[in-house]
C-alpha positions, 0 to 999 in steps of 0.5 A, spaced: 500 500 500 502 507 498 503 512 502 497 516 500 493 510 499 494 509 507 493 516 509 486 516 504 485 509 509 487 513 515 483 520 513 476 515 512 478 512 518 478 518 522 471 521 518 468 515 520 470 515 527 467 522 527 460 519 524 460 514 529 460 519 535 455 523 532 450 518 530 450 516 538 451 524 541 445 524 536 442 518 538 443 520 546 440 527 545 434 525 542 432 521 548 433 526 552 428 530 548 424 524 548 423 524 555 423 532 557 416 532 552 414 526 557 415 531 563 413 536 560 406 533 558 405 530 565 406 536 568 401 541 564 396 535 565 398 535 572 397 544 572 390 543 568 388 538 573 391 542 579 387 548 576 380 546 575 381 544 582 382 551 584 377 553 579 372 549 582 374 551 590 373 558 588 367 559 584 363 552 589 359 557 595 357 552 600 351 553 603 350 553 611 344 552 614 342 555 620 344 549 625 351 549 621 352 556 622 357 557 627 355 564 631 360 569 630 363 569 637 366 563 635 
């Protein structure tokens, strides 16, 4: 093999090296993404349910009768 037959080796060598460590940084990201989504998908259904909670505790008016009532001195 030439000089230049082993350094176009070593040259395609290193290219794909580089390629391989890509795909798997590429690879590695994607699934942090893919779980950071999830997260944040469960805590926006998490906030709408903690919302509609509040919502209803503010606009429910409970009705006391007078037995139930406590007097104001207390």
């Amino acid at each position: 093999m030439s000089e230049v037959e082993s350094m176009n080796a070593e040259f395609i060598e290193r290219i794909e090296l580089k390629i391989a460590y890509l795909e798997r940084a590429n690879n590695d990201l994607s699934e942090v993404v893919y779980r950071q989504q999830q997260e944040i998908d469960a805590l926006r259904a998490e906030l709408a349910a903690l919302n509609g909670k509040m919502e209803a505790t503010m606009t429910e008016q409970t009705v006391y009768t007078l037995e139930q009532e406590k007097p104001p001195h207390y």
